[in-house]
Z-matrix of the N, CA and C atoms (Angstrom, degrees):
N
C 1 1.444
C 2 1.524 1 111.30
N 3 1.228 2 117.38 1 -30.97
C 4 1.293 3 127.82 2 174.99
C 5 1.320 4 136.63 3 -51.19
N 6 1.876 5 103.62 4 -29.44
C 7 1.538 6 96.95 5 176.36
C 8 1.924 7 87.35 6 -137.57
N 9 1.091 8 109.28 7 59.64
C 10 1.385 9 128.29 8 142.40
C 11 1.151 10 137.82 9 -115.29
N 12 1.530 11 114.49 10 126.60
C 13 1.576 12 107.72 11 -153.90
C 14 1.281 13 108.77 12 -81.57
N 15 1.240 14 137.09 13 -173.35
C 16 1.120 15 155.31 14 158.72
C 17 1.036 16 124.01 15 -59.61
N 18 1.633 17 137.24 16 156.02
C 19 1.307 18 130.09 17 167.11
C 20 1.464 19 120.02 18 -56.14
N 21 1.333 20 126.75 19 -68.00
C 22 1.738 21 130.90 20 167.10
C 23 1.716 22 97.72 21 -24.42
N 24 1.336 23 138.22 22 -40.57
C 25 1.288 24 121.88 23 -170.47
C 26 0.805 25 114.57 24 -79.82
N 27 1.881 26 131.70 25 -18.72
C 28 1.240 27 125.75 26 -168.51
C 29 1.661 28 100.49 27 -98.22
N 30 1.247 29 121.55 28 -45.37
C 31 1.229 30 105.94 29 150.59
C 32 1.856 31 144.30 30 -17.82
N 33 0.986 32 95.10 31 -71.45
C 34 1.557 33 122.37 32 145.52
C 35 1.512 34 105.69 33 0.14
N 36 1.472 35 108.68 34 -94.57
C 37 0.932 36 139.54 35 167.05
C 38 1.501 37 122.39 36 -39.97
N 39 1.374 38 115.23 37 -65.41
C 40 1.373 39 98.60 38 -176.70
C 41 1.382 40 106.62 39 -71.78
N 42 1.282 41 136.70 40 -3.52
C 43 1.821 42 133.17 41 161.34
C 44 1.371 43 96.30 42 -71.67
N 45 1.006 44 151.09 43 -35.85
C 46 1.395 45 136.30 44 -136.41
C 47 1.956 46 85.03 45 -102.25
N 48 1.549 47 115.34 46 -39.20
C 49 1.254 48 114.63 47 -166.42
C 50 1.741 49 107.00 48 -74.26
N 51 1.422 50 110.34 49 -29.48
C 52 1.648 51 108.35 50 -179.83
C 53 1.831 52 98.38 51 -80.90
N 54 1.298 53 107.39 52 -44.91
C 55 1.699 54 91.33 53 -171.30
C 56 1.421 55 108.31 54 -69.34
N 57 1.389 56 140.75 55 10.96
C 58 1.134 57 132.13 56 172.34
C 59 1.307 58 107.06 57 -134.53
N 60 1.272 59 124.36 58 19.89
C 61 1.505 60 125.98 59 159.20
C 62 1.366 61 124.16 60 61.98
N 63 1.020 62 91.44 61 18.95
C 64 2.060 63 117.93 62 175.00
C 65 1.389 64 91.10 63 -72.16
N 66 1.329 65 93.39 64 174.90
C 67 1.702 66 107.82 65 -169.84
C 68 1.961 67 108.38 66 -72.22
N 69 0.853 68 126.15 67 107.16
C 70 1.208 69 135.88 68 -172.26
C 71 1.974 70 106.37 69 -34.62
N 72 1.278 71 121.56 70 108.09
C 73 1.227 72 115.57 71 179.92
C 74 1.776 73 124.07 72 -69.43
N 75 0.990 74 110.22 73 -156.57
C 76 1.703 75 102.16 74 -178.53
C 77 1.476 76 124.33 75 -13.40
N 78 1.391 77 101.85 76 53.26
C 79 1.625 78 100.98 77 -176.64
C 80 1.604 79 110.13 78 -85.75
N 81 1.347 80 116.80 79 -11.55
C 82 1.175 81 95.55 80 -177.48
C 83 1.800 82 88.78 81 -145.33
N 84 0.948 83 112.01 82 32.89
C 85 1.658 84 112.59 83 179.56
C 86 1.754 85 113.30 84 -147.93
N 87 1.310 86 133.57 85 -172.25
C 88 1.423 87 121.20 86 156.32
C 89 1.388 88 100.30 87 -135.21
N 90 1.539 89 101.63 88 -163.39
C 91 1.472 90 115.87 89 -164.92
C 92 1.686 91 88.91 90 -161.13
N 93 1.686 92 91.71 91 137.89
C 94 1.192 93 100.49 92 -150.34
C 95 1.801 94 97.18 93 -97.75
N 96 1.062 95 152.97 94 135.48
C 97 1.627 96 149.61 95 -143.21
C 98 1.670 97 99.25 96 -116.91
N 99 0.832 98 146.08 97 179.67
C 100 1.750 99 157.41 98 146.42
C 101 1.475 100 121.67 99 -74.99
N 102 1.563 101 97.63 100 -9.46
C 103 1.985 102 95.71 101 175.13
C 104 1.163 103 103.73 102 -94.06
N 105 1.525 104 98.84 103 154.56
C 106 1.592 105 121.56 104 -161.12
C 107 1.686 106 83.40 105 -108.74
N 108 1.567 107 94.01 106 132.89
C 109 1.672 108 104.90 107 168.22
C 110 1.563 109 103.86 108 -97.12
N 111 1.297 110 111.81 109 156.90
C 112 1.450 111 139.31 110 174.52
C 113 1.448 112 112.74 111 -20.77
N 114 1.371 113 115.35 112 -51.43
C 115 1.583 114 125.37 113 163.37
C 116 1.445 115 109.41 114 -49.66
N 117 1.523 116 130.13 115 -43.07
C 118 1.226 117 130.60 116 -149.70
C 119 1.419 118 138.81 117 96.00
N 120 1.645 119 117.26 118 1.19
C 121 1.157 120 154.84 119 175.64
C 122 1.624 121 104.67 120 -84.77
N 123 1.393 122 116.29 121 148.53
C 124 1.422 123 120.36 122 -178.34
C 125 1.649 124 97.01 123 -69.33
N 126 1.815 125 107.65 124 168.23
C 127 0.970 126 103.82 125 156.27
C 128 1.369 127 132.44 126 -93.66
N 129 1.775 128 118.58 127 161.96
C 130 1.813 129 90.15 128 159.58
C 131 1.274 130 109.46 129 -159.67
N 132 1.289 131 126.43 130 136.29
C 133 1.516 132 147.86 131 -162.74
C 134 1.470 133 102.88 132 -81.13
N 135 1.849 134 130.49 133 170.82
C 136 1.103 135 111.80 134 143.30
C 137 1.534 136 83.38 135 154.68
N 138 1.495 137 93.03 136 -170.22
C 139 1.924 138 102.81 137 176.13
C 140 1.482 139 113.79 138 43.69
N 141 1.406 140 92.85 139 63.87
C 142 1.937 141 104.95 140 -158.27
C 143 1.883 142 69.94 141 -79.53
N 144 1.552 143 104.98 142 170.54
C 145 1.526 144 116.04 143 -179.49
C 146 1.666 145 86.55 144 168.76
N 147 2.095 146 93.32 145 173.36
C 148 1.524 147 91.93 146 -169.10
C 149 1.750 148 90.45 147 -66.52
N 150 0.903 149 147.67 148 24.35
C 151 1.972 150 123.10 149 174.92
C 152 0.952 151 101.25 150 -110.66
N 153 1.544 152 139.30 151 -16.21
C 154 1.470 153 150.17 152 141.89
C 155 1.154 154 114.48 153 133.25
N 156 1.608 155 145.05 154 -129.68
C 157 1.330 156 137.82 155 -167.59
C 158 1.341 157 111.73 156 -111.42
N 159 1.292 158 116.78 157 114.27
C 160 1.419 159 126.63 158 169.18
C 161 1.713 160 120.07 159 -57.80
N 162 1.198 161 109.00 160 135.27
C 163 1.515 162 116.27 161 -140.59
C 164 1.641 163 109.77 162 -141.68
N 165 1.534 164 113.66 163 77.24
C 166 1.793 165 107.22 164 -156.77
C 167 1.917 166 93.18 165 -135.35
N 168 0.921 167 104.81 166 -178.52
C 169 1.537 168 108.62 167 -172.63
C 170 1.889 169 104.42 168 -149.05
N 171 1.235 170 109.87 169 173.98
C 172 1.654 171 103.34 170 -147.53
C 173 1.636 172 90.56 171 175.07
N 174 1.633 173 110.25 172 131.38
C 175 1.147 174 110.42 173 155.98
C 176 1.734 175 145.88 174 -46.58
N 177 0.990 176 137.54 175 133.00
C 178 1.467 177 127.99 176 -170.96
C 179 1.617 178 125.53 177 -18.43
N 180 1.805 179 91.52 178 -50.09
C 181 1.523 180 117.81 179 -171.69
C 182 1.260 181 123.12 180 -79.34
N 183 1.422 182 118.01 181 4.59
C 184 1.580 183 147.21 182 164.08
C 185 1.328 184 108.46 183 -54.42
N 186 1.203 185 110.17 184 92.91
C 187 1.521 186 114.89 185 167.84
C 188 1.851 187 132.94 186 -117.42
N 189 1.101 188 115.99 187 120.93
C 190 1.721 189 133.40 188 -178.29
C 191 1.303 190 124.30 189 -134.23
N 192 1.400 191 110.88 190 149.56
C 193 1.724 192 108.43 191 -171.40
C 194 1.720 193 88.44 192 -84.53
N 195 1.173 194 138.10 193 42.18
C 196 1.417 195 144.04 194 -178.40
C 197 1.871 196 95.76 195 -126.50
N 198 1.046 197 124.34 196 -0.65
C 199 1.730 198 106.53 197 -147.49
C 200 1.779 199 87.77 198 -155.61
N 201 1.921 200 99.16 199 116.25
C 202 1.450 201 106.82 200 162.62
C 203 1.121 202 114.66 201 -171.91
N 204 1.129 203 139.21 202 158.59
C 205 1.319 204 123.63 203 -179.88
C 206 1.362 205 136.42 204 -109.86
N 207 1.181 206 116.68 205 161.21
C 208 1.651 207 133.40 206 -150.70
C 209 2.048 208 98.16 207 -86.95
N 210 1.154 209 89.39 208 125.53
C 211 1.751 210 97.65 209 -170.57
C 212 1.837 211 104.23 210 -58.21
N 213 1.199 212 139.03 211 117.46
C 214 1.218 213 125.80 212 128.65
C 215 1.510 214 125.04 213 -9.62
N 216 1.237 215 111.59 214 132.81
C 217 1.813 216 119.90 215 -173.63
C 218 1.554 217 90.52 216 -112.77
């Protein structure tokens, strides 16, 4: 949990990757964040598209070849 960013960062990021025409990030995957949603499950962003960023939460032990996370710089 410790060196997973936050939601606002992943955001961040995938704006910074469409307004500069870089390779579009979590477009077809997510990345799992350190905030705890309402349930108590991590959060996780991703599957950016024109309806925008898909936004669901999931226990730690939640595992898919859809779900990993984005390295800290």
């Amino acid at each position: 949990k410790n060196h997973r960013r936050i939601p606002p960062e992943v955001i961040y990021d995938i704006l910074l990757s469409i307004k500069g025409n870089d390779e579009r990030i979590l477009e077809k995957v997510y990345d799992w964040t350190g905030t705890l949603s309402s349930r108590g499950g991590l959060v996780f962003l991703g599957y950016v598209g024109v309806r925008g960023v898909y936004v669901s939460g999931d226990g730690p032990g939640h595992q898919g070849d859809y779900l990993g996370v984005v390295s800290l710089r």
